[in-house]
Structures are given as C-alpha cells and as structure tokens.
N, C-alpha and C positions, 0 to 999 in steps of 0.2 A: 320874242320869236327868234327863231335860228336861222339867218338867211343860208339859201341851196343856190345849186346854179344846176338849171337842165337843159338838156337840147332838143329844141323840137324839130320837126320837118319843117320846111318852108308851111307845106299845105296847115298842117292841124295847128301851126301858131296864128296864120289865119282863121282859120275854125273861131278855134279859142278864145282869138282877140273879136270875132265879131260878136260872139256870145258871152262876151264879157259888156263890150258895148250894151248888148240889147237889152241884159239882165242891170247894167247898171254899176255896176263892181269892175274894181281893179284886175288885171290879167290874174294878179298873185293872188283878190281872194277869190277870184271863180277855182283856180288849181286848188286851194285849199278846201271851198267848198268841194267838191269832186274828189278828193281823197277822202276828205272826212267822210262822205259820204260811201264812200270804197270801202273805206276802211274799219265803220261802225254797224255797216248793216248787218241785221243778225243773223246768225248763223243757225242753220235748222239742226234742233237737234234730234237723233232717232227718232223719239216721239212724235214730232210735227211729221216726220218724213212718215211713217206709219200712218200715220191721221190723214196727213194725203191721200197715200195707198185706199185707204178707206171711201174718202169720199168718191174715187174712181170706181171703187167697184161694184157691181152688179148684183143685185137680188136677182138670185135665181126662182121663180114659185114653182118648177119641177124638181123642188127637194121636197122628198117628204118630212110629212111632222113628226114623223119616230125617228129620226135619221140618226140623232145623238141619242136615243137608246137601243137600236137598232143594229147590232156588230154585222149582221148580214149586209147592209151598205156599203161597207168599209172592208170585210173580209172576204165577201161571196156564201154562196151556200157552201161549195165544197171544203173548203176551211171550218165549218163549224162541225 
C-alpha cells in the first residue's frame, strides 16, 4: 500500500472516526472502503440511461392503432 496524508475538518474526522468505530475497521480502512466504493461504482452507460427514460414513461391508450401506418398523425390532413 502507498501511504497519503489528508486533512480532514475537525467535524467529519469525528464523523469518520465514530463510523469507523461502529463498523469495526481502522479510520484508514473505512477511507479506503469509501473510496473504493467512490471510485468503482459503475457508471451508466447511454443504454441504462435510455432503459430508465423508458421505465418512467407513460402508455398513452389515446394513441391510435394505425398511428405508425397512419402519416395523417404525424403530418396533418393539409400536408397530404
């Protein structure tokens, strides 16, 4: 391992040290837990963010069932 030196506020090295207590673990590996955890969560790629989008959105049933053969939908009457 590669030792660092950080500076915390008084407050959140209190935090840290009590939730290091509670958890059980040295101050150094609750920080390491906590980074690793920062640092390997995975990252959404288009797809998941799409697949979100998705699950948020709305069935409308005032679409009609011609609607994808249907250009009047999409263009109007005066357009055709």
């Amino acid at each position: 391992m590669i030792r660092t030196q950080t500076l915390l506020t008084p407050e959140l090295y209190e935090l840290v040290k009590m939730q290091a207590e509670k958890e059980g673990l040295s101050l150094s590996a609750l920080v390491r837990k906590a980074l690793e955890k920062l640092m390997y969560k995975k990252k959404k790629t288009n797809t998941d963010i799409l697949m979100d989008m998705a699950k948020d959105a709305v069935y409308d049933k005032s679409i009609p069932s011609d609607a994808s053969t249907n250009d009047e939908y999409l263009y109007g009457k005066s357009a055709l």
